[in-house]
N, C-alpha and C positions, 0 to 999 in steps of 0.2 A: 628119926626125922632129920632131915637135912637145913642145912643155912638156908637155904630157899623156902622151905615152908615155913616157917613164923608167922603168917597171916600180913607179912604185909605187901604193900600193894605193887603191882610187877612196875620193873622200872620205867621209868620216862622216858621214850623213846622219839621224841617228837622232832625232826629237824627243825633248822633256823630257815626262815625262809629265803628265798632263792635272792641274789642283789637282783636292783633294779637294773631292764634293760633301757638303755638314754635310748630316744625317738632317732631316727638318721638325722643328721646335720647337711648343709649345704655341700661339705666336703664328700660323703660318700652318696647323696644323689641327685648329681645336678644334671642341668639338661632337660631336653623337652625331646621323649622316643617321639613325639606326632614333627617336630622338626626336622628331626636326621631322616625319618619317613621318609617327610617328603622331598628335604635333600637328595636322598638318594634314588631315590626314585626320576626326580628330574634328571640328575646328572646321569644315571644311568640311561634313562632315555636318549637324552641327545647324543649320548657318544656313542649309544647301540645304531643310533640311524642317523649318524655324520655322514655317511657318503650318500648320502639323500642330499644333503646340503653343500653338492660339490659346486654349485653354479654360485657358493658366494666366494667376492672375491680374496685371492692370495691364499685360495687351500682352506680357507679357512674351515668346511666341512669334512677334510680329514684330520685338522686340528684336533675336531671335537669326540675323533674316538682314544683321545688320550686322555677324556671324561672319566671314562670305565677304567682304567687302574689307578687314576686319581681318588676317585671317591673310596676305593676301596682302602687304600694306605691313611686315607684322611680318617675312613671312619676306626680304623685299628686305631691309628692315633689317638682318637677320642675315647675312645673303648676304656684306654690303658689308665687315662688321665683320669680319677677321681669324680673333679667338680663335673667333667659332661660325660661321663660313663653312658648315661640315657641318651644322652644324644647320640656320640657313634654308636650304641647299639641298633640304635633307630635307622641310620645312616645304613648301618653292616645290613640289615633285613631289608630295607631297600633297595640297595643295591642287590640283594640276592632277589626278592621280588622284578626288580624291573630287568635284571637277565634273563631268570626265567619268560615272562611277558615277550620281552625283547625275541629270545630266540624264538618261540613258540608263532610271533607275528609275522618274524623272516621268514620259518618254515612255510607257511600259510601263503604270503605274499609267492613265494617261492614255487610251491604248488598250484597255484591258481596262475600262472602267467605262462606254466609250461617251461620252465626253466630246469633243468637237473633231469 
């Protein structure tokens, strides 16, 4: 017979249980994604169809296609930062929705007036 069989009882194998995981705090998720949405979505709208709005005055509707790589640096910005991570991500998909939309409308506009 071996040190193991003596009849007594196989050892205790049990882990300690796992540490507690803490809830997210303000620092890693702050922000509203329905605000940078719709952030970006607007801003991208107006700066996708600025030269629509060439009749206001001092330029001011080719000002607004400098919309479109503002929102995108703003929402990276946010992205990076902690407390609105939610919001520029929200920001970043917006803007990527409202290009998308954007160019999908010019094409359309584009093809329907016989243009190209």
């Amino acid at each position: 017979m071996s040190d193991h069989d003596n009849g007594a009882s196989p050892p205790d194998r049990s882990y300690p249980p796992p540490p507690p995981v803490d809830a997210p705090t303000a620092d890693d998720s702050g922000g509203s994604i329905v605000l940078g949405l719709v952030l970006g979505l607007v801003g991208t709208a107006l700066g996708a169809f600025g030269p629509f709005f060439v009749f206001l005055p001092d330029g001011g509707g080719l000002l607004l296609l400098w919309l479109v790589p503002i929102v995108l640096v703003v929402g990276i910005a946010l992205t990076v930062k902690g407390s609105t991570r939610r919001t520029g991500v929200g920001m970043l998909l917006g803007w990527a929705v409202g290009l998308l939309v954007s160019a999908g409308t010019c094409l359309y506009l584009l093809s329907t007036l016989g243009v190209g």
